[in-house]
C-alpha positions in Angstrom: -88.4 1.5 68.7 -86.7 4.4 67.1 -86.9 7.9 66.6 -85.8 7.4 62.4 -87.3 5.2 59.9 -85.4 2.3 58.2 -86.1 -0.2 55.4 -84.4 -2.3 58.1 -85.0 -1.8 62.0 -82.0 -2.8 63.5 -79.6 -0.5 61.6 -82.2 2.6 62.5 -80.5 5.2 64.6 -80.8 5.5 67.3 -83.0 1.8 67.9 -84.1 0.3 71.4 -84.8 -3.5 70.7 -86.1 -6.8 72.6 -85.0 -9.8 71.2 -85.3 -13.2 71.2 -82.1 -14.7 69.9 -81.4 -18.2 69.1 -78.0 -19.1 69.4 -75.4 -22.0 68.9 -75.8 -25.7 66.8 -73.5 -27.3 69.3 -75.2 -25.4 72.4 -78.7 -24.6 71.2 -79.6 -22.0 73.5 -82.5 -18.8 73.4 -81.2 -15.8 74.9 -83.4 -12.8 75.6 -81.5 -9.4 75.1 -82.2 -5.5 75.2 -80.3 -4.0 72.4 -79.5 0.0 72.2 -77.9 1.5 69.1 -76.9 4.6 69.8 -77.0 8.2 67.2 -73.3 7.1 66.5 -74.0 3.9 65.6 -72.4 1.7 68.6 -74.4 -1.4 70.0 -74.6 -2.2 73.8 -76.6 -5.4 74.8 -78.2 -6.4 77.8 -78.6 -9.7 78.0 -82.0 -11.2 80.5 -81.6 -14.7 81.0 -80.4 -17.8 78.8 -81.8 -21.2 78.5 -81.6 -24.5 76.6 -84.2 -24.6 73.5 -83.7 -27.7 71.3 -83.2 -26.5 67.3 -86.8 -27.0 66.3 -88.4 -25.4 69.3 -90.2 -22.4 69.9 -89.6 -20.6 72.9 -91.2 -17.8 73.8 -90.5 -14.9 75.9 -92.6 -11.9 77.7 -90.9 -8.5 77.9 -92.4 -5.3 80.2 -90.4 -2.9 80.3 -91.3 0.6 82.3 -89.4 3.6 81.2 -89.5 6.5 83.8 -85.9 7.6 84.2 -83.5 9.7 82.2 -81.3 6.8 80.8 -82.6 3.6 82.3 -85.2 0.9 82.1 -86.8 -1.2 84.4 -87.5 -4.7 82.9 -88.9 -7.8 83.6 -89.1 -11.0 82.0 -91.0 -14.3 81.7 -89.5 -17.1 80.1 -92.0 -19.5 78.0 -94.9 -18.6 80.1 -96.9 -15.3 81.4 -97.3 -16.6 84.8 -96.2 -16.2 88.6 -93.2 -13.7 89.2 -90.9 -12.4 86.6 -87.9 -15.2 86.1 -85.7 -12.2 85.6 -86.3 -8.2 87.0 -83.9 -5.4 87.4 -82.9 -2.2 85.4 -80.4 -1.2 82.4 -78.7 2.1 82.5 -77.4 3.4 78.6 -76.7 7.0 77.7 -78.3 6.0 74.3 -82.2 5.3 75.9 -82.1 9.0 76.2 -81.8 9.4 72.3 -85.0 7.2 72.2 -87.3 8.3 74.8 -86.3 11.9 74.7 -89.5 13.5 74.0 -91.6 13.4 77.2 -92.6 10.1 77.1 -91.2 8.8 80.1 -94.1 5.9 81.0 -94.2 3.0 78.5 -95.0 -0.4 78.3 -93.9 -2.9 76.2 -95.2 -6.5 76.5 -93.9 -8.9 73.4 -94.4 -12.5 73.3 -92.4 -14.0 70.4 -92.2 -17.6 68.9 -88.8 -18.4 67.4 -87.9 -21.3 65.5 -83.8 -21.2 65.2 -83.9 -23.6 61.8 -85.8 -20.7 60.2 -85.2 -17.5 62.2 -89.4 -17.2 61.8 -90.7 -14.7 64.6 -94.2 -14.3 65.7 -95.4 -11.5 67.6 -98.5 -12.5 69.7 -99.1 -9.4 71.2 -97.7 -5.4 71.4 -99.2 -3.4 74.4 -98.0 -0.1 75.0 -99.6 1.8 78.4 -98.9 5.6 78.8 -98.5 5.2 82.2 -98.5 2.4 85.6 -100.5 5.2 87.7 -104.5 5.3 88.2 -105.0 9.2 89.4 -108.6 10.1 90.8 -109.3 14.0 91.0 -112.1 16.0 92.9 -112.2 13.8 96.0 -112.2 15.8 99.6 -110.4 15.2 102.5 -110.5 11.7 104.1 -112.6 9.8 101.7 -112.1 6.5 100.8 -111.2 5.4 97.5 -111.0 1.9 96.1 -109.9 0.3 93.2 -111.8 -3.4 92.3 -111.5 -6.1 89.9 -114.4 -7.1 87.7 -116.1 -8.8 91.0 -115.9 -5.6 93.0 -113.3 -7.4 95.3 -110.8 -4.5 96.3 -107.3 -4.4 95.2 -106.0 -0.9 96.0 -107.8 1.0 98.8 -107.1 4.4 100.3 -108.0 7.5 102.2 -107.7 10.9 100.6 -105.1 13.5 102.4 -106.1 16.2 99.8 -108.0 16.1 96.4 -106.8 13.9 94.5 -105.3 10.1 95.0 -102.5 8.1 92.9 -102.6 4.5 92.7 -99.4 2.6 91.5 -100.6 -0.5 89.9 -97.5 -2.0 89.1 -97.1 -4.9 91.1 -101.0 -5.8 89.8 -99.2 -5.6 86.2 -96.7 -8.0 87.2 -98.9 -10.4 88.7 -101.8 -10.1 85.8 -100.8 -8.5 82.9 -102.8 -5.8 81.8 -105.9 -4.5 81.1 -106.8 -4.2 84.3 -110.9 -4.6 84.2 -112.8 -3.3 87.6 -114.3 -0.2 89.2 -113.2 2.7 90.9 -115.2 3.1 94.2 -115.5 6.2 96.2 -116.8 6.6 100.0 -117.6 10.1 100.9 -116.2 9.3 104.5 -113.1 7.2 105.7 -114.1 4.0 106.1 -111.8 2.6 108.4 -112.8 5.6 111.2 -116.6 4.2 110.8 -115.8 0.6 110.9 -113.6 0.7 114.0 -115.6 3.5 115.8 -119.4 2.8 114.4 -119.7 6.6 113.4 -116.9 9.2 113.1 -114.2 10.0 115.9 -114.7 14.2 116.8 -111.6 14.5 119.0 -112.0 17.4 122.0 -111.7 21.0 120.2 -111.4 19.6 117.0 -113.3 21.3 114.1 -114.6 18.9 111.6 -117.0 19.3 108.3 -119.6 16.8 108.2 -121.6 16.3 105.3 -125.0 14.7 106.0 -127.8 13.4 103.7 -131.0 12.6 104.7 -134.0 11.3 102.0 -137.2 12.6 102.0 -137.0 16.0 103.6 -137.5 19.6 102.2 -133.9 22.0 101.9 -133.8 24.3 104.7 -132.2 24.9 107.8 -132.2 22.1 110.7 -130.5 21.3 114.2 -128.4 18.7 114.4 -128.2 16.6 117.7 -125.5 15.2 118.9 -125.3 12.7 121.4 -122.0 11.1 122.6 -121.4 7.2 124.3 -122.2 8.3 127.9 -125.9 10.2 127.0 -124.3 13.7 126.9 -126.3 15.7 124.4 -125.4 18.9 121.9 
């Protein structure tokens, strides 16, 4: 990824790269690197994780990468297989990621699954995803509703309740466990669910003002009293 064009990538400047590297006759090894080449031309790599490959083999390895501070990236990395945990996590620091993601764009994904073969340096690209951000925001909710994010199967995976009017949801860790898209539903409760569940109504502590919102079926607008009656039969 780079800022400038170049009939050749890797001498663009300034260039962030992930590779897949093979490396050594002797010691046939694949390592997985982040490469940055910098506006003056000088290469820093970062090198992931390296493991035996045999000559005519082709490993493959799965790069996110989460860019969301000046001068650093957050990566992880699966080796041969998109599965389970990262085998390798952490962050980079470079003065020249600045020079790439300069412009604003501070939340990007980058998933690559390559094939290498080392006899003859072929490279296949199985996928290139590219996210904008890791954050699910829901706007226009009131106070103390509950929110939920779901998979497909409406079986909750994030669940919260709103302190103002609007929620944030960091999926990351649902990333790193499943990749991405993430297919499901957003759910909204106009009340908190946990207060009803636990109580069997909604908790009105003494002198505490509270806005209900009630909806009833089958009855004309207007104006109505409202009863209420607490556990031990006192009425208001």
């Amino acid at each position: 990824m780079s800022t400038n064009r170049n009939i050749n990538p890797y001498y663009a400047t300034p260039c962030f790269a992930a590779k897949l590297y093979p490396r050594g006759a002797l010691n046939p090894r694949t390592e997985a690197q982040l490469v940055i080449r910098d506006s003056r031309g000088t290469v820093e790599i970062q090198t992931l994780c390296a493991w035996y490959s045999s000559p005519n083999s082709q490993p493959r390895g799965i790069f996110l990468l989460v860019f969301n501070e000046t001068n650093r990236v957050y990566h992880y990395f699966w080796r041969n297989s998109r599965t389970g945990t990262p085998y390798r996590s952490g962050s980079w620091s470079s003065i020249g990621l600045s020079q790439v993601f300069g412009n604003g764009e501070q939340y990007i994904y980058l998933t690559i699954d390559n094939r290498v073969t080392v006899s003859s340096r072929k490279v296949h690209i199985r996928y290139i995803q590219i996210y904008r951000d890791y954050k699910v925001t829901i706007i226009g909710v009131e106070l103390e509703w509950t929110i939920e994010i779901t998979d497909a199967s409406w079986n909750p995976l994030y669940t919260t309740c709103a302190a103002g009017s609007s929620v944030t949801f960091n999926i990351l860790n649902y990333i790193l466990r499943n990749g991405m898209p993430l297919e499901g539903h957003i759910r909204v409760y106009t009340y908190n669910v946990t207060e009803f569940n636990t109580y069997g109504g909604w908790k009105i502590l003494p002198r505490e003002p509270r806005a209900l919102t009630v909806s009833i079926d089958n009855i004309s607008s207007g104006g109505y009293w409202v009863k209420v009656v607490t556990k031990n039969g006192v009425e208001y």
